[in-house]
N, C-alpha and C positions, 0 to 999 in steps of 0.2 A: 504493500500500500504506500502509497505516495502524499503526502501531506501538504495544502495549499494552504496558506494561512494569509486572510485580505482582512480588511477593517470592519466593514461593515455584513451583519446576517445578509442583508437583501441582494446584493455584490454577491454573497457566500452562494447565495441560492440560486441564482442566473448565471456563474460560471458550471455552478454544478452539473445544470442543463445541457452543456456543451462537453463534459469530460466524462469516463466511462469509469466503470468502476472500479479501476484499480487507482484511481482517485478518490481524495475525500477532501473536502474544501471545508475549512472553517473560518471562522470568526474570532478578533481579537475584541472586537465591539471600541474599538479604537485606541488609545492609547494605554499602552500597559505598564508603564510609570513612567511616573514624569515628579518635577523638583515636589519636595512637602508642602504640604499651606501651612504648616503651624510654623516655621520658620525659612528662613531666607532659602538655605539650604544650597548655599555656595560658598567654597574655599578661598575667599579673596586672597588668603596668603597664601596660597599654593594654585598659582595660575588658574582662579578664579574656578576650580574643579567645582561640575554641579556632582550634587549628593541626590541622586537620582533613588524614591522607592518606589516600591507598586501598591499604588492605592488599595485599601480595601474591598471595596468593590470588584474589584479587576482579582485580587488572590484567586477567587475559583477557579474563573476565566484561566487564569495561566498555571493555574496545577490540572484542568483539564487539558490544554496544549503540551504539556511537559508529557505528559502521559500518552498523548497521542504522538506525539516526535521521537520517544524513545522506541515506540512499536513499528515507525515510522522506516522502509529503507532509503526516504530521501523526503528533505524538508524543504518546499520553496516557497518562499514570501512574495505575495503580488501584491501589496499594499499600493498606494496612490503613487502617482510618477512625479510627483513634486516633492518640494523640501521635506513638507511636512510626512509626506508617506516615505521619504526615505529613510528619515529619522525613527520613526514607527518601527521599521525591519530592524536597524539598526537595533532598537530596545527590544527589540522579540528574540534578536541572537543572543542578548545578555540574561535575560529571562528566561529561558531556555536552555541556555548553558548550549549552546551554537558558536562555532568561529566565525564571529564577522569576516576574516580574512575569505574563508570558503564558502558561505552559506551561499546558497543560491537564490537569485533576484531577479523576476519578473516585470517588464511592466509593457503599460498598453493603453492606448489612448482611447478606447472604446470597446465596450464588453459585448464581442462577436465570435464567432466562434475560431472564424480565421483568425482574428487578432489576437486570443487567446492561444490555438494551437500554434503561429507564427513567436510567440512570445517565450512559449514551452520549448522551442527548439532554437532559441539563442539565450539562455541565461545568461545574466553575468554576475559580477558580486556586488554588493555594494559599496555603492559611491560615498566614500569618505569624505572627500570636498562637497557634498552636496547636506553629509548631516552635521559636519562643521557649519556651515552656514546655517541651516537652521538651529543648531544648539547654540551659536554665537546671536543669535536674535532674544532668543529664550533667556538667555542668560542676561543680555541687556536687559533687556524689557521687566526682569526682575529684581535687578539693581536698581533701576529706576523708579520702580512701582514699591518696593520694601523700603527704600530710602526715604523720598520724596512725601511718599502716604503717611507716615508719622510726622511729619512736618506740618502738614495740612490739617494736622489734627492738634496739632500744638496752637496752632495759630488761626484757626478756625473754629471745629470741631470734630468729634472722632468719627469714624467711619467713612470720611471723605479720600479718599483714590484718586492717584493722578499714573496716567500712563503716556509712554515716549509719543507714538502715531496719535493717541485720542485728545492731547492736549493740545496738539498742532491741529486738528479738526476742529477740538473744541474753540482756538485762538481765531480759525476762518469764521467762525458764527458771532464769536461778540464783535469783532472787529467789521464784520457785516452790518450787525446790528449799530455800530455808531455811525458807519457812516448814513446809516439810513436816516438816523436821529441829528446829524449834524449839518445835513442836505436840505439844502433853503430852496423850497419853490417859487418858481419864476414861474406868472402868467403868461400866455402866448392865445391868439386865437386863431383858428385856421378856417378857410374860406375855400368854399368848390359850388360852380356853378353846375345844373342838370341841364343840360341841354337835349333839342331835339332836331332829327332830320326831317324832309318835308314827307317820308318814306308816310304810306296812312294805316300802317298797323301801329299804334304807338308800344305795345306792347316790346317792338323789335328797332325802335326809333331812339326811344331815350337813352342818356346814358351818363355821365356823372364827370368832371375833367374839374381838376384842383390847380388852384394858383399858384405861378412858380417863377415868375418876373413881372415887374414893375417897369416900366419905363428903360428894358432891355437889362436894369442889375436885378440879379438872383435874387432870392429869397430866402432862406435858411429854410433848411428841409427840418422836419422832426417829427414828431410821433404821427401813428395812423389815423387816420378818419373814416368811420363809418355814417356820411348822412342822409344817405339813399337806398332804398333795396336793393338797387340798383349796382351802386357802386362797388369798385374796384378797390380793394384796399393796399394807400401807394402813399409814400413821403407827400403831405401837402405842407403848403405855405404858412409860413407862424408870420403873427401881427403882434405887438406887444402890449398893445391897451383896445379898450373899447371903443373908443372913439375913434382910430382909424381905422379899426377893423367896421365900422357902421360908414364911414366915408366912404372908403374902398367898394364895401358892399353895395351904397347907393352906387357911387358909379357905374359899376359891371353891370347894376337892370337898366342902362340905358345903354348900354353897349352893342355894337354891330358885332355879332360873330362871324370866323370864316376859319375854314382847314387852313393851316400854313403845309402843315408836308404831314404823310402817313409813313411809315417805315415797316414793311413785313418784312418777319425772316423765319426762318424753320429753327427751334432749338433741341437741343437735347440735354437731355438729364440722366445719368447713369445712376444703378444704383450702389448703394453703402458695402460696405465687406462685410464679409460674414462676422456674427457675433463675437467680441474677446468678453472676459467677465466682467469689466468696466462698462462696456455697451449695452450688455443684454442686461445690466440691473438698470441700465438708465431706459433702456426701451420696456422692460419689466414694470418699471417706476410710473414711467409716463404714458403705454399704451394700456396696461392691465393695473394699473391703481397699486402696485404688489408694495412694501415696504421691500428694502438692499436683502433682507433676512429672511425674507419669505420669498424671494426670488431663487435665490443661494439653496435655500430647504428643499424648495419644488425641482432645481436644476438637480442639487443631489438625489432625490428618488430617483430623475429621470434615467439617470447615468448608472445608480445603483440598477437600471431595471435593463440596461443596455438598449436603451433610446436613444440616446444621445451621446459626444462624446465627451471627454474630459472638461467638467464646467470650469475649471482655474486656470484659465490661459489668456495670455495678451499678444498670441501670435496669430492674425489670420491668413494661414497656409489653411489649404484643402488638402487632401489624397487625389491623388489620379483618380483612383477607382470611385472614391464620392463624387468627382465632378464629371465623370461618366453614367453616371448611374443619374445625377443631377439631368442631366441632359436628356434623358430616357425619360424620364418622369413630367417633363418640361414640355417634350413634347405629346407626349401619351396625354395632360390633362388642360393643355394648351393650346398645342398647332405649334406644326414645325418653325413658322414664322416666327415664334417666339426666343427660339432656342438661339446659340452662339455655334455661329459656324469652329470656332475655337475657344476654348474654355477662358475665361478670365480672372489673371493673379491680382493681386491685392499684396501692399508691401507693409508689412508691421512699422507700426512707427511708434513703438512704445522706445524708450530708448535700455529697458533694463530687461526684455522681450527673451525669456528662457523659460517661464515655468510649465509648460507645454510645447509642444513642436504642432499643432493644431488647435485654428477656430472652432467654437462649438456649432456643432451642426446634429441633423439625425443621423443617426448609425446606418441608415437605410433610407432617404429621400423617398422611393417609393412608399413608404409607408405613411402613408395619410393622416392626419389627426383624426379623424372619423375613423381608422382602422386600429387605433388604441388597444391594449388590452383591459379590460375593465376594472383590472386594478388599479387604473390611470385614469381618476376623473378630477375635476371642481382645477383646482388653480397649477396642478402638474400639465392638465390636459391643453390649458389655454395658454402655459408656455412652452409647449414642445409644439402648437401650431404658429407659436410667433417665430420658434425658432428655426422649424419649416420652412416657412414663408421666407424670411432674412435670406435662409441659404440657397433657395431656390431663385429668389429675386437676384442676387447676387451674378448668376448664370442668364439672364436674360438680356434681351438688348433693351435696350436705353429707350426710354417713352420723349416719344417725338411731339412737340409742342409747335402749333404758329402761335404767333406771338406778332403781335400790333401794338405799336407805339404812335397816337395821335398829338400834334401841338397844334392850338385852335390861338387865334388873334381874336382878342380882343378891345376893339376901338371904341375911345370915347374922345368927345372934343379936347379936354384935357388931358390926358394919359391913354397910354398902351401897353395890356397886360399881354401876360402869355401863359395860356392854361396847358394840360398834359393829361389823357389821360391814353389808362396802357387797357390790354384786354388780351386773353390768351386761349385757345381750346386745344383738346387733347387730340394730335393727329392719327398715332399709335401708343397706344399704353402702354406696352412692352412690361417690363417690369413692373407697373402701380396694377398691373393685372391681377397680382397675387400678392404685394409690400407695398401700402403706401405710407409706412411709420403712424408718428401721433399725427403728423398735418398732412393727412392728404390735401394733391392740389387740389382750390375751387376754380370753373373753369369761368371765364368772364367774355363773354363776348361784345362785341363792340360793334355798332352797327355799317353799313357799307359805305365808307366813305374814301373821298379823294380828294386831291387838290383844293382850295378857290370853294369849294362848297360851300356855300350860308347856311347857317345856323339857325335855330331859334330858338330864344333863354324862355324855361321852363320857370326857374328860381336861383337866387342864389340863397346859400347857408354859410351860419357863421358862425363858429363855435365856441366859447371859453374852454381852455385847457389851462393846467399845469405842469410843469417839467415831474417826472416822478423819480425818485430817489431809485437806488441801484435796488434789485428786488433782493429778498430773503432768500438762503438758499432753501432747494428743496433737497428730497436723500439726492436724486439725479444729481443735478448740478453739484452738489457735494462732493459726490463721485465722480463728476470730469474734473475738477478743480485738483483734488487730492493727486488723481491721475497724471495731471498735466505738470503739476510740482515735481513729480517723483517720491510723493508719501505714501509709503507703505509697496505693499503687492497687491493682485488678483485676491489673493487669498484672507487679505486682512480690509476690507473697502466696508463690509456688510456687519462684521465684527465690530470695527472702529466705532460705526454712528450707533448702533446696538448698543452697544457701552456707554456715550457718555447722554443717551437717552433711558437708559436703566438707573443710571447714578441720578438724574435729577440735575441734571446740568443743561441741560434742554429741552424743548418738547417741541411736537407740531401743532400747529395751531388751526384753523377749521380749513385753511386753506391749504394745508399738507406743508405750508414752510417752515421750517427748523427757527425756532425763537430762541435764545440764549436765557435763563431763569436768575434770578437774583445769586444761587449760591453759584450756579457756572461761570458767571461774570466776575464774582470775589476768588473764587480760585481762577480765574485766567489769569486776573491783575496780579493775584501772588505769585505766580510760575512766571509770567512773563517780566515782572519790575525783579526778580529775584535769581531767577534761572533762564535767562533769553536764550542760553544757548539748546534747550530743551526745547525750544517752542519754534527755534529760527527754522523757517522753511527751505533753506537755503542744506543748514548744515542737518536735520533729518534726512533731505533724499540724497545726502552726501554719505550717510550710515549705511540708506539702500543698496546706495552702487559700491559700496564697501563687502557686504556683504554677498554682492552675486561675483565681487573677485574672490573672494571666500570661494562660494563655489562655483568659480572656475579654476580653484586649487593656483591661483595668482598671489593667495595672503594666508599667512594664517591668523586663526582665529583670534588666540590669546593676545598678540601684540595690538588689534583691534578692541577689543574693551579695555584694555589698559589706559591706553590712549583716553579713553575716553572718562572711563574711571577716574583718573587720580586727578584733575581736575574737577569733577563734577563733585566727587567727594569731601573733597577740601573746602569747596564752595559753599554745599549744606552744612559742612561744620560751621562755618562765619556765620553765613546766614539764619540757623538754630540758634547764635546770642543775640547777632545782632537787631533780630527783628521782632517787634514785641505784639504780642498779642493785640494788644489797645489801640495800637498806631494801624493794627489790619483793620479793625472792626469798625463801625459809623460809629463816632462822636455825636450823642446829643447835647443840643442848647440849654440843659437843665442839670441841675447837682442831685443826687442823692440823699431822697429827703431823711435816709435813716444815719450816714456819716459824713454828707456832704463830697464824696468823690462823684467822679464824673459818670454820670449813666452812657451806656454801650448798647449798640444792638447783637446781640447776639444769636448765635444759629445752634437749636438745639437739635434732636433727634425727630421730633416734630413741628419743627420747623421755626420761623423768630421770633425773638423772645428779647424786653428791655433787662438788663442788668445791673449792676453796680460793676465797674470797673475794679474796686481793690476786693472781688471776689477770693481767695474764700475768707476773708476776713469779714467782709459784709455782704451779706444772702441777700440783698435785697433783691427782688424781681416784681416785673408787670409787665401787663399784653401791652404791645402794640395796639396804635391807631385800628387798625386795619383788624385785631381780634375784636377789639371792643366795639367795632359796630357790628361786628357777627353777631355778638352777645347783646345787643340789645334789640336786633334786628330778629332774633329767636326767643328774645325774651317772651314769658306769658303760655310758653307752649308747656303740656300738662302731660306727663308717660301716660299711654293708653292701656298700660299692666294695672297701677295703683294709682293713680291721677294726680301724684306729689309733681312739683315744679321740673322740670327737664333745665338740666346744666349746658353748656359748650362743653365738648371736652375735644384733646387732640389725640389723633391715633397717626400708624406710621401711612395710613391712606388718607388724613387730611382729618378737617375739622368734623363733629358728629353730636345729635345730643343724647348725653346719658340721662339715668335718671338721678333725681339728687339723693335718694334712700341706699343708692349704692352702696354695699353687695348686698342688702337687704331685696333691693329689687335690680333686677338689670336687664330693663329697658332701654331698647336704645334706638333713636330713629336719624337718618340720613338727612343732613341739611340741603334743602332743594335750591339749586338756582335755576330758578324757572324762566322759560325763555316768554312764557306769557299765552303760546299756543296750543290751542286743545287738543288733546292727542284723537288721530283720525280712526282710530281702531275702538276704544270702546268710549271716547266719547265724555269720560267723565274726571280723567287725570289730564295735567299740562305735562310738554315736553320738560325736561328739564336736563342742565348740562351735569354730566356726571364725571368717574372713572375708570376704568376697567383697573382689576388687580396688576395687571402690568402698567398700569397712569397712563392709559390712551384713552383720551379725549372721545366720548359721544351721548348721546343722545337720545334718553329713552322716558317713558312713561310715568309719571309720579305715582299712579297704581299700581307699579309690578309689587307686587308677582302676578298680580293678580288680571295685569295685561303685559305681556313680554315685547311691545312696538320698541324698536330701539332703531337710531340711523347714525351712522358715521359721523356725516356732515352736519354742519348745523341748519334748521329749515330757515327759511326764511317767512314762514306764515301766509305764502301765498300757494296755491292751488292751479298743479298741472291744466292750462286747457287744451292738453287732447286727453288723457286717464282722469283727472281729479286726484294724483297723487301731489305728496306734500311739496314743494321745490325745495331745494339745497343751495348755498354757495358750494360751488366751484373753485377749483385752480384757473387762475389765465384772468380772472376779473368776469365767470360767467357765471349762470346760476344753471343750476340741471334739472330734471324732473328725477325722484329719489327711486324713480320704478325703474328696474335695468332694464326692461324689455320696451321701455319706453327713450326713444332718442331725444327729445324737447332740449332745448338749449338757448338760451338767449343772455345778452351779455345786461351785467350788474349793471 
């Protein structure tokens, strides 16, 4: 018997499928030790040596594996083909009592039966330089998080966590959110007259052209305008006060119009390369709603199920035989017209591009999202068709567009404008056949026009805007920003915002954008006024590319944390006197009415709280502003167990009220913040804003249990008119109907 030993049962169970029975595939259920939590569990005096055990959990798991490897006449490890699964093998030969030197090492970019049987007939051993670089991560990452984390807790409070990749994430968000708060808006108005031909279907006549010179000088282009049904959404003309933009406007409705020139031309549009794992959480993110970590969860079934291939990659290469098979499928559910007469490459441009040697794609293109197995349904199903689609769109030719550009004159006794407008239809779809991302094209047509042609003005509009601040990020754009620095890998993107959305350092807010919270903002400013070289973007993706010379066996490991070490260490020693508690926390404008020291705010386990500064000397404390209008805003409610008065109390999920007979009685009811609207299902409770046990934001019923309506989004109290379901705010500044089977859409 022959002994296969991969990370995951479901992995375990779809190689099984393919090897016969002098095989026996198991499961290590993933890591089978790794450093202690109860302490640091590194040798700083002795080149930084980790003290590697095997969890609890894991002992059975690996005294069944010993026992099947001893029976075993030969042991191979297929664990993941990245760092991290290299490292894994590695700790399975020491656990095992295996020669890393000899153990035999499988891997494979997709779980088929050929890439398995092609994999079984080239073992090699494992790659040394590949579990140095990831033990040389691990090892950071926990000098800096064991260090750093008692620090936060000296000068904050306890249980706060700072890590190397999620404080440089977390640093993108506050630092997002100031500039949004210190972005002065500037009024502008923008102006687009509706025009018509003398054509007499008007339905096919009108059409929409925005002002874009004055008296032959430009006009500063800037945001979109939507003021027609009609229209074409295109850069129009900013006015800076009302009063010109109201002169301007009289003028244009006495204006002669006429075509100055039309310009057609044919263009094209190719499409995007097949998915790396930066891509498909941002198309995961943005076309299927999915959060970075539920993308990541769904692409691991897929792979575990041998649908797809390897989800941790930043290189999009195809196989030969995918983009042949690509091409079968292309044209079998398309038309040959579809397909490429020769296949088309795609060049990685990640610049640290190793942790994979292929984009993820299906393991088999012909295989339909409709051909699933039924173990494959809800949010697995809807990204192995997106990721379908990508890869087959990928192989297509390029959707052919005409495209029309008009500029119209407009004359008036005094002044001569110059209007624009554009229009495009779809000539061949080619590829938006099967992929058109989150923004398919809209197609705009423009009606027949030529030279010298007269016009005739329908209206003109004139709009108030203002300049809008850079937006918030979302996970998406999180995840291209991190990418484009060089912070982190494929494999830490979904983990990173996971994490400092777990800790209470951020949340999303009804619009899916990442907001920075009170305590994420006081720990950025301490990491970053105290430790900038921890936060500098510059010198994290300079660790990155440190560590993939690691493993390309260009560096070793140890002189790498050194380096980086006895500086950073030295630094927290100063920093741990020099920096005092009192001088982190808010200063209030009032003394302590029990010894006269200075009151502080401070941040306890449930959240802030006023204090005395010469703490523990003097206990004083009291709620905040912000508790005590909870407390009177609840005041007069009565426990519906014994009917004695109901308290405020704090809990680790937020504020709630007890009963005051506590533990006598322990009633306890949920403080509603009610949005004011009646819930559409039984009619008798309002929505109100709640949490989920993981602190995600929505929106449910003030009579549960007793009615279970709950929605993501927050409503906005107005009613679908095509279903009569609730509307929602939206991402992008739209609002949606909350029925998925319903498309309604219109902008806030």
């Amino acid at each position: 018997m022959k002994l296969i030993i991969v990370e995951s049962p479901t992995k375990a169970k779809t190689i099984s499928k393919f090897l016969g029975k002098k095989y026996t595939v198991k499961s290590s259920f993933g890591h089978i030790r790794d450093l202690p939590k109860t302490d640091m569990g590194i040798d700083i005096e002795h080149d930084f040596a980790p003290k590697y055990v095997v969890p609890k959990k894991a002992k059975p798991r690996v005294a069944e594996l010993k026992e099947l490897a001893e029976k075993a006449e030969e042991v191979i490890l297929a664990t993941d083909e990245d760092r991290e699964g290299e490292a894994i093998s590695w700790h399975l030969t020491h656990a095992l009592k295996l020669d890393p030197a000899s153990a035999k090492r499988i891997v494979f970019h997709e779980i088929t039966k050929s890439a398995i049987e092609k994999a079984l007939e080239k073992p090699r051993v494992i790659d040394l330089n590949l579990v140095d670089a990831q033990q040389a991560r691990r090892v950071l990452d926990r000098l800096v998080g064991y260090e750093l984390s008692p620090f936060l807790w000296k000068k904050i409070r306890r249980g706060l966590s700072a890590g190397r990749v999620q404080s440089v994430a977390l640093r993108l968000v506050v630092e997002r959110e100031r500039e949004i708060k210190k972005f002065e808006s500037k009024e502008y108005w923008v102006i687009a007259a509706e025009l018509e031909t003398g054509d007499k279907k008007p339905e096919t006549s009108k059409f929409s052209a925005n002002l874009i010179e004055q008296n032959g000088e430009k006009i500063e282009k800037t945001e979109t305008l939507k003021l027609f049904a009609s229209d074409y959404k295109t850069h129009t003309s900013i006015i800076n006060d009302k009063a010109s933009a109201e002169t301007i406007k009289q003028d244009l409705e006495t204006a002669k119009y006429s075509v100055r020139s039309v310009v057609k031309k044919e263009t094209l549009r190719h499409p995007a390369a097949p998915f790396t794992t930066s891509t498909l959480q941002q198309a995961a993110i943005n076309s299927l709603g999915f959060s970075a970590k539920q993308a990541m969860m769904a692409a691991q079934k897929l792979y575990e199920h041998g649908l797809i291939t390897y989800m941790r990659t930043d290189s999009v290469n195809l196989s030969l035989e995918s983009l042949v098979a690509a091409r079968k499928t292309i044209e079998q559910q398309f038309g040959k017209e579809y397909a490429l007469e020769s296949p088309r490459y795609f060049k990685t441009k990640s610049k640290g591009a190793q942790e994979a040697h292929e984009a993820i794609r299906p393991t088999d293109p012909a295989r339909l999202p409709d051909d699933l197995p039924a173990v494959i349904e809800g949010s697995e199903k809807r990204l192995y068709g997106l990721i379908w689609k990508r890869m087959l769109a990928c192989q297509m030719q390029p959707a052919i567009f005409d495209s029309v550009r008009v500029e119209i004159d407009a004359v008036t006794p005094k002044n001569k404008y110059l209007l624009a407008s554009s229009g495009s239809t779809i000539k061949f779809e080619g590829y938006l056949k099967v992929y058109a991302g989150a923004n398919p094209d809209q197609e705009f047509l423009l009606p027949p026009l030529k030279e010298k042609d007269p016009l005739g003005l329908v209206s003109v509009a004139s709009e108030q805007k203002f300049s809008s601040p850079p937006p918030r990020y979302t996970e998406a754009s999180l995840v291209k920003i991190l990418e484009e620095k060089g912070i982190g890998r494929p494999s830490t993107y979904a983990p990173t915002i996971a994490t400092i959305t777990e800790r209470n350092y951020v949340e999303k807010n009804e619009d899916k954008k990442i907001v920075p919270l009170e305590i994420g903002i006081l720990v950025n400013d301490l990491i970053v006024e105290n430790f900038p070289q921890i936060v500098d973007l510059t010198f994290t993706a300079s660790m990155e590319e440190d560590f993939d010379t690691i493993a390309e066996g260009k560096k070793q490991w140890v002189p790498v944390i050194r380096d980086f070490y006895g500086p950073f260490h030295k630094n927290l020693a100063a920093k741990t006197k020099s920096v005092k508690r009192e001088d982190v926390l808010e200063k209030l404008d009032k003394p302590c009415p029990d010894c006269g020291g200075d009151l502080i705010v401070k941040f306890g386990r449930f959240g802030k709280f006023i204090a005395c500064a010469n703490f523990p000397n003097c206990k004083y404390t009291e709620k905040t502003a912000e508790e005590k209008k909870v407390d009177e805003e609840n005041s007069g409610v009565v426990c519906d167990k014994c009917g004695a008065p109901m308290v405020v109390k704090r809990g680790r999920f937020g504020a709630f009220l007890g009963c005051s007979k506590y533990p006598d009685c322990k009633g306890i009811k949920r403080i509603e913040k009610s949005t004011g609207i009646k819930c559409p299902k039984c009619s008798k409770g309002e929505i109100s804003e709640r949490k989920s046990k993981r602190g995600k934001l929505f929106y449910g019923c003030t009579a549960y249990p007793n009615c279970d309506f709950a929605l993501w989004s927050k409503p906005t109290g107005e009613k679908c008119p095509k279903c009569q379901s609730l509307l929602v705010f939206a991402a992008k500044g739209k609002i949606n109907c909350s029925n998925k089977e319903c498309a309604f859409e219109k902008e806030q």
